[in-house]
C-alpha positions as a printed NumPy array, in Angstrom:
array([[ 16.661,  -1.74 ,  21.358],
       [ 14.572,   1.395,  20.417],
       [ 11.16 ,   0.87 ,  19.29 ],
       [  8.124,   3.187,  18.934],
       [  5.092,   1.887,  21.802],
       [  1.907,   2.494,  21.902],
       [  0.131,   2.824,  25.745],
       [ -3.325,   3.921,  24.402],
       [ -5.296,   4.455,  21.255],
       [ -5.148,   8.166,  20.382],
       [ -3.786,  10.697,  18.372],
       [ -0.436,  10.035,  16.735],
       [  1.459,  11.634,  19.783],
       [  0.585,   8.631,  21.7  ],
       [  3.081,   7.355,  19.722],
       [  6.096,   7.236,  22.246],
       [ 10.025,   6.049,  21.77 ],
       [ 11.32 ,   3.867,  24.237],
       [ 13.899,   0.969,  25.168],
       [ 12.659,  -2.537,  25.386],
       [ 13.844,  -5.851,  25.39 ],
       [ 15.364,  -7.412,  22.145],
       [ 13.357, -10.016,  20.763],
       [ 14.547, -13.789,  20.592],
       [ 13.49 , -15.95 ,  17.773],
       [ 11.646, -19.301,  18.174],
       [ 11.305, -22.212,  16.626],
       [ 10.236, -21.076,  12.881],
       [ 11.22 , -17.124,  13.563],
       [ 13.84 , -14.781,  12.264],
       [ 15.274, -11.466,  14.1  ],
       [ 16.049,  -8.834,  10.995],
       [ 17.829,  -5.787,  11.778],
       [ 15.933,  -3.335,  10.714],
       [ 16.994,  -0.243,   8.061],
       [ 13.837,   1.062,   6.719],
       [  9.783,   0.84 ,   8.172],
       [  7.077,   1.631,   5.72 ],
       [  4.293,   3.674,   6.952],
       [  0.535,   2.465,   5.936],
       [ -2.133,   4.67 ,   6.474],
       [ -3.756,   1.187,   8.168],
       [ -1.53 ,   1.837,  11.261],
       [ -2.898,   5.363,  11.51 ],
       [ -6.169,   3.952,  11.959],
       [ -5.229,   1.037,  14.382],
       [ -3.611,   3.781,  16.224],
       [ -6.815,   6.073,  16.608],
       [ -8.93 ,   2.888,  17.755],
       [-11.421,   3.438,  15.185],
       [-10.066,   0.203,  12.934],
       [-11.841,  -2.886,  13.472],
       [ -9.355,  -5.001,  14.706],
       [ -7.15 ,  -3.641,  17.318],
       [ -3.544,  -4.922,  18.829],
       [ -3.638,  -5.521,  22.858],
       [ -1.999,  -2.719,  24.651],
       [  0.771,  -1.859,  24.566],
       [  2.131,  -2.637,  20.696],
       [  4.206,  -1.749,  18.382],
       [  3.158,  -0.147,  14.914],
       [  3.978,  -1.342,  11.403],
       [  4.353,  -4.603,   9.503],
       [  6.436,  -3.413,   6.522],
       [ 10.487,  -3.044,   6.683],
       [ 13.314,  -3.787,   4.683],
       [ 16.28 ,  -4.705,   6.393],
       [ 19.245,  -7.847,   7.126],
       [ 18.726, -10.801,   8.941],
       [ 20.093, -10.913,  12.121],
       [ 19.243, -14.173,  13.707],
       [ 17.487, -17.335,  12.881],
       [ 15.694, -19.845,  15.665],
       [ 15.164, -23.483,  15.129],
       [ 14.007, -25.335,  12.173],
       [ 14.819, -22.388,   9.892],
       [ 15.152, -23.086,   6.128],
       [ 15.548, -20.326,   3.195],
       [ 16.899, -17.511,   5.47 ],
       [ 20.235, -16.9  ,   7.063],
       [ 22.184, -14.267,   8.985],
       [ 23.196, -11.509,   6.735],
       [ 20.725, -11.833,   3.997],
       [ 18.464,  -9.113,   2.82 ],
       [ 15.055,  -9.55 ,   3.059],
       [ 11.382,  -7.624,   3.131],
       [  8.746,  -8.142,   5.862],
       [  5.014,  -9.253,   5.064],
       [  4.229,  -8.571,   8.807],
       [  6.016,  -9.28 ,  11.486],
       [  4.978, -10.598,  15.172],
       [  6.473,  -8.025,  17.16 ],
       [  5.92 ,  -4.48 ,  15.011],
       [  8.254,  -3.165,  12.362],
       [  8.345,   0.692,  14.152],
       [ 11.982,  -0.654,  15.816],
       [ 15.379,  -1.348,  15.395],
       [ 14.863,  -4.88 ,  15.277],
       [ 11.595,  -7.192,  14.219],
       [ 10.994, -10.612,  14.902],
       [  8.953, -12.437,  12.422],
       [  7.498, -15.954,  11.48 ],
       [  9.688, -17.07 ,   8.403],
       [  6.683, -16.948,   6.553],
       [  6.743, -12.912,   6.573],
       [ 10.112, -12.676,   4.865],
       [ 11.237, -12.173,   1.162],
       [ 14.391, -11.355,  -0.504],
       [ 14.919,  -8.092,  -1.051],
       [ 17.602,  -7.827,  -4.59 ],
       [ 20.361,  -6.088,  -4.124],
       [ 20.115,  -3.276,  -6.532],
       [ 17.12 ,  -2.006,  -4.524],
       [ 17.713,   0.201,  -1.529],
       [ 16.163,  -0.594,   2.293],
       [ 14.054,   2.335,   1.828],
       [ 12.472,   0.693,  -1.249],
       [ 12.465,  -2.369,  -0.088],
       [ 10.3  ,  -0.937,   3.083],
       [  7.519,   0.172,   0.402],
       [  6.982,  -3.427,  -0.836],
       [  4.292,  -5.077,   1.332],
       [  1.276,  -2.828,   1.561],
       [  1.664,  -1.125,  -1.434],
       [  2.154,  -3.845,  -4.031],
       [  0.321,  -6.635,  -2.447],
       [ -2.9  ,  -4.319,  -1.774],
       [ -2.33 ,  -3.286,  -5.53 ],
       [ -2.258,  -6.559,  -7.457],
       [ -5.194,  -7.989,  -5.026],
       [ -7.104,  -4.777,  -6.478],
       [ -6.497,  -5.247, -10.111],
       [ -5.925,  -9.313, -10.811],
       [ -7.5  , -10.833,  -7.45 ],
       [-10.506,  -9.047,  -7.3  ],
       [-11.404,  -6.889, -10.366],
       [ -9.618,  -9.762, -12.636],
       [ -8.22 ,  -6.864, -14.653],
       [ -7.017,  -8.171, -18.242],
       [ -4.535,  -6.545, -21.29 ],
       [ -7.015,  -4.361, -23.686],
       [ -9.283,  -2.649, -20.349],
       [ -8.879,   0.514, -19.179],
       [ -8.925,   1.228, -15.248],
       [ -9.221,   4.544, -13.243],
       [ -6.42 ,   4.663, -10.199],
       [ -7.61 ,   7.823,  -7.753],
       [ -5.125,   9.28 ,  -6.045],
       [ -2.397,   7.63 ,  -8.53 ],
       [  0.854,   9.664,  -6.739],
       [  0.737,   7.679,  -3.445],
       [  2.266,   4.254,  -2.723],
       [ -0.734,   2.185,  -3.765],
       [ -1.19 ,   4.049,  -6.401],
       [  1.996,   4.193,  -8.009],
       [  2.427,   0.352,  -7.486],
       [ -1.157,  -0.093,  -9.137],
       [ -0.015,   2.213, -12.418],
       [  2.831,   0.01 , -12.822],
       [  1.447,  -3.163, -12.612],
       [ -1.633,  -2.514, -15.333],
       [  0.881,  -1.208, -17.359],
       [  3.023,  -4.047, -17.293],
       [ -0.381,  -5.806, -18.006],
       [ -1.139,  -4.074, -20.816],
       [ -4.128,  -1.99 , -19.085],
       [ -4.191,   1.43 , -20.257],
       [ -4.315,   3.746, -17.376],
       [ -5.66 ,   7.158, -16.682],
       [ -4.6  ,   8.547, -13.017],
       [ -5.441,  11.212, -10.915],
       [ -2.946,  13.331,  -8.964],
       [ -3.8  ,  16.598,  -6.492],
       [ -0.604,  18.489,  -7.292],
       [  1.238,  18.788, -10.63 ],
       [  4.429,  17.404,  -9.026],
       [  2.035,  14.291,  -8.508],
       [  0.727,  13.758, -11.684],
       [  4.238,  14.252, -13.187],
       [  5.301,  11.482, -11.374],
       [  2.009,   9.452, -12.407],
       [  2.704,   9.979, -15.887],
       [  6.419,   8.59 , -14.882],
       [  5.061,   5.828, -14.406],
       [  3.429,   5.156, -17.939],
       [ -0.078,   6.184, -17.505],
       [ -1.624,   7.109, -20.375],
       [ -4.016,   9.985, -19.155],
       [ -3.461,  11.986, -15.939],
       [ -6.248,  14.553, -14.384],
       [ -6.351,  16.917, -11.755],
       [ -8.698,  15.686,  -9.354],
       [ -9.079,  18.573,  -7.511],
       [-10.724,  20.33 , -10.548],
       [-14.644,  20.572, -10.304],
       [-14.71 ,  18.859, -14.224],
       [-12.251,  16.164, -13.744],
       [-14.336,  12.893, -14.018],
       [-16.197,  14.934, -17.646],
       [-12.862,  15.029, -19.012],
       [-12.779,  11.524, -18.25 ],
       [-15.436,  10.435, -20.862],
       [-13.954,  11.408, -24.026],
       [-10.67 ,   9.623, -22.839],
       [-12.8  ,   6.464, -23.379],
       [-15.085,   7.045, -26.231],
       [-17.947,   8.24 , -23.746],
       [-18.125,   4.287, -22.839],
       [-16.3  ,   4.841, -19.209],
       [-13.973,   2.866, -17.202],
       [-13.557,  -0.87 , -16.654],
       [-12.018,  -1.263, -13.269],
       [-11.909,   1.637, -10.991],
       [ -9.243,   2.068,  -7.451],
       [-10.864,   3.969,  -5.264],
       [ -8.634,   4.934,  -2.433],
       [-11.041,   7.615,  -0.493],
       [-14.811,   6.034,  -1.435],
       [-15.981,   8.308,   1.139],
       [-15.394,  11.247,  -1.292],
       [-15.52 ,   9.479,  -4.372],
       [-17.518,   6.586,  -4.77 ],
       [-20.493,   8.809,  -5.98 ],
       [-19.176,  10.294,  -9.201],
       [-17.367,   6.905,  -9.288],
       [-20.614,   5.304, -10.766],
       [-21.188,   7.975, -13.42 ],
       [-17.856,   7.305, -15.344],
       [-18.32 ,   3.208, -14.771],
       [-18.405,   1.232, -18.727],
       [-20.645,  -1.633, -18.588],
       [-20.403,  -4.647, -16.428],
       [-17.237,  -2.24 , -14.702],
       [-16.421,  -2.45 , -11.288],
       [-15.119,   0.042,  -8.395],
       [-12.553,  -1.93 ,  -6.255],
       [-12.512,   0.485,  -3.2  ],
       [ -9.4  ,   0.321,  -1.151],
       [ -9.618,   3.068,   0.853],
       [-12.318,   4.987,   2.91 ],
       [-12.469,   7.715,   5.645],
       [-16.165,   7.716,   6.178],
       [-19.5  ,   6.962,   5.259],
       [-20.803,   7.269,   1.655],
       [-24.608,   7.397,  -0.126],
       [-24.959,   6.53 ,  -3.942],
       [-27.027,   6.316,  -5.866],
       [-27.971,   2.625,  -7.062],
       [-30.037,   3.354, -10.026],
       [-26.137,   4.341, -11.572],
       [-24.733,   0.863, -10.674],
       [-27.686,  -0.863, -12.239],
       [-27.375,   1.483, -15.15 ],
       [-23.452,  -0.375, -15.43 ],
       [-24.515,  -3.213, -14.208],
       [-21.493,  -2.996, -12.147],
       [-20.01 ,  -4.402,  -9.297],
       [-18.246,  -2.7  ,  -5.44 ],
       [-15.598,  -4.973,  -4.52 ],
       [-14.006,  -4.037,  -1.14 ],
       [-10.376,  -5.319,  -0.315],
       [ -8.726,  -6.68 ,   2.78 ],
       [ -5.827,  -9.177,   3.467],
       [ -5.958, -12.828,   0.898],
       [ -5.483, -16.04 ,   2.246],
       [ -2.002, -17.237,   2.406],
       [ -2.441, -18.776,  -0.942],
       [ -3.168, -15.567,  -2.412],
       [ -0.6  , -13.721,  -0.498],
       [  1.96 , -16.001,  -1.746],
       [  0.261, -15.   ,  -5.587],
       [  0.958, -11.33 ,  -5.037],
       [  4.652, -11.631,  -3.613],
       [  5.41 , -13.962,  -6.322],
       [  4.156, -11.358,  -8.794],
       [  6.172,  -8.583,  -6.891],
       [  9.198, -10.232,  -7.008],
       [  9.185, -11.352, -10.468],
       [  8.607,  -7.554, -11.189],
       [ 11.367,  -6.391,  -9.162],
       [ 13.367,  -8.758, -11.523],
       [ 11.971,  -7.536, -14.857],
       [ 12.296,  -4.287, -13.736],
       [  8.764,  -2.903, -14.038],
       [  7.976,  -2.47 , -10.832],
       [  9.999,   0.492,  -9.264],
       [  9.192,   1.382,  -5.624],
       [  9.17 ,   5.204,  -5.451],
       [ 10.045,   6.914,  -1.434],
       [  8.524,  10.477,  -1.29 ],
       [ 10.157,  11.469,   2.619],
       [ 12.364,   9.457,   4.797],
       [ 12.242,  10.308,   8.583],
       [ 13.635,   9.389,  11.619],
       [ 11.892,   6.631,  13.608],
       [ 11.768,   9.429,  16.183],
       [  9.445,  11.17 ,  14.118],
       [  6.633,   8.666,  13.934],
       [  4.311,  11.392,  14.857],
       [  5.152,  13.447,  11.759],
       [  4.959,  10.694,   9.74 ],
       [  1.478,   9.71 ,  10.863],
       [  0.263,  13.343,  10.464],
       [  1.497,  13.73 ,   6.831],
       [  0.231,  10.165,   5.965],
       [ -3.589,  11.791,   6.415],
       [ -2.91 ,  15.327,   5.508],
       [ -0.917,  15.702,   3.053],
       [ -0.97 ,  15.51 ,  -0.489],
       [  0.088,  11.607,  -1.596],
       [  3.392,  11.485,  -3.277],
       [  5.467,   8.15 ,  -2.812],
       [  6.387,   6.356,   0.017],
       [  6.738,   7.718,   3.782],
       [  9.842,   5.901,   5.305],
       [ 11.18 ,   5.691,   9.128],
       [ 14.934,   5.317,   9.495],
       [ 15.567,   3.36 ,  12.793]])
C-alpha cells in the first residue's frame, strides 16, 4: 500500500510517499480501507519535533479517517467487513491507504455523511465538546467566545453550544469565514483581525463579558482574553504557538479560571463520541471540508494547516 513516512522530524517536506507492507489485524484489530484522512494541526507539530510526545522513527501521520472496513482479526465484535466507520486513532497512522486500528478506535460513520466528513469527526468534535461540557461545564443561558470560529474546531464548537442553547459570538479572519460562522447559528460574528474587535465585544453582553472562552492561538490571544472575561468565566485554551505573559491582576478581577485541554480518559472519550454521534443523528452537527487533496500532497496540506486563514476541514484523498 501507499502511505505517507516520516524518516526525521522536520519541516513538512520530510513528509515522503512510499510503499510499505499492508498491515494484518490481531487479535482485537480491524484493517479499514481508507477514503478520507483528516489533517490536525497536532500532526504538524509532532512532525516538527517540537510536540511533547513524539512517535519512534519512522511513523506514519494522522489518527483521523473515514473509510470501510476491510478486515477484522480475532475476537472481533461490533465491526465487520464492509461497514463504514470513523477512526479515533489508529495504531499504524491514518496518512495511508489502509489503517489498522484497535476496535476501540472505530465508530459508525451514517450513511448520509460523506468519507470526507466523516474524516473531520475525531479531532474536531471530540476536542470541542471536551472544551465546552468536560472542562468549562458550559450550560443553556451562558454565552461563550469561540476564536478563530471558521476552522474545524471551531465550527464543531459553534454547533454544539448552539444545540446547547449557548449563545455564541465567533470570530472569523476573512468575511468568507465569518459567513460561514454565522452558518452555523452564531449569534454575533467579529472580525478579529480589526484592532477594536474584543470593544465591540462588550456591548454584545451588557458590558458583563463572556462566560466560557475557546482560545485556539493563547499565544496571541490570551491577553485581551482576560479583559472581556464575566465573572467567575473561564478561558479553555486549546491551542497555542508560543509563549504568552498576562496579566493576573485581570483574572483575579474575574475571578476566573485557564483550563488547558488534552486527550480524556477512555471514559470521557466514550462521552464525547456518544455526543457526536447522537448529533450526527439529530442533525445538528454538520461536519464542514474547506480543501480536499491528494495524499500526495501532505506537504501542502501541512503548510496551509499553519498559514492559512482557517476555513473548514483539510482532507487527504488516498
Amino acid at each position: 500500500m501507499k502511505a505517507i513516512r516520516v524518516h526525521e522530524f522536520g519541516p513538512p517536506e520530510v513528509m515522503k510517499l512510499e510503499d510499505v507492507a499492508d498491515p494484518t489485524p490481531g487479535p482485537g484489530q480491524v484493517i479499514v480501507r481508507v477514503h478520507a484522512v483528516g489533517v490536525n494541526p497536532v500532526e504538524t507539530y509532532i512532525r516538527s519535533g517540537v510536540y511533547a510526545l513524539k512517535p519512534p522513527l519512522p511513523y506514519t501521520p494522522g489518527g483521523d479517517a473515514a473509510g470501510v472496513v476491510a478486515a477484522v482479526g480475532d475476537q472481533v465484535t461490533g465491526f465487520k467487513a464492509g461497514d463504514r466507520v470513523y477512526t479515533a486513532g489508529t495504531i499504524s497512522g491514518a496518512y495511508a491507504q489502509l489503517a489498522l486500528c484497535n476496535v476501540g478506535q472505530l465508530y459508525p460513520l451514517p450513511a448520509d455523511l460523506s468519507f470526507a466528513r466523516g474524516a473531520g469527526l475525531h479531532v474536531p468534535y471530540a476536542t470541542a465538546y471536551r472544551a465546552l461540557y468536560q472542562r468549562a461545564r458550559a450550560h443553556a443561558g451562558q454565552t461563550v467566545l469561540v476564536h478563530g470560529a471558521s476552522g474545524a474546531v471551531g465550527i464543531a464548537a459553534v454547533q454544539f453550544a448552539v444545540a446547547a442553547g449557548l449563545t455564541v459570538i465567533g470570530t472569523g479572519g476573512t468575511e468568507r469565514g465569518r459567513h460561514l460562522v454565522r452558518e452555523q447559528g452564531a449569534a454575533h460574528v467579529l472580525d478579529h483581525k480589526a484592532p477594536d474587535y474584543l470593544d465591540q465585544l462588550m456591548p454584545l453582553t451588557g458590558g458583563r463579558g463572556v462566560d466560557v472562552i475557546l482560545e485556539m492561538l493563547a499565544n496571541v490571544n490570551l491577553g485581551k482574553d482576560l479583559t472581556v472575561l464575566a465573572k467567575g468565566g473561564c478561558i479553555v485554551v486549546i491551542g497555542c504557538r508560543g509563549e504568552v505573559q498576562i496579566n493576573p491582576r485581570l483574572l483575579m478581577r474575574a475571578e476566573g479560571s485557564i483550563l488547558g485541554v488534552m486527550a480524556g480518559t477512555p471514559e470521557e472519550y466514550a462521552q464525547s463520541h456518544a455526543a457526536i454521534g447522537a448529533g450526527l443523528r439529530a442533525g445538528t452537527l454538520r461536519p464542514v471540508v474547506g480543501r480536499e487533496l491528494p495524499l500526495a500532497e501532505a506537504p501542502r496540506a501541512h503548510h496551509e494547516i499553519i498559514e492559512s486563514t482557517a476555513y473548514g476541514k483539510i482532507v487527504l484523498v488516498p
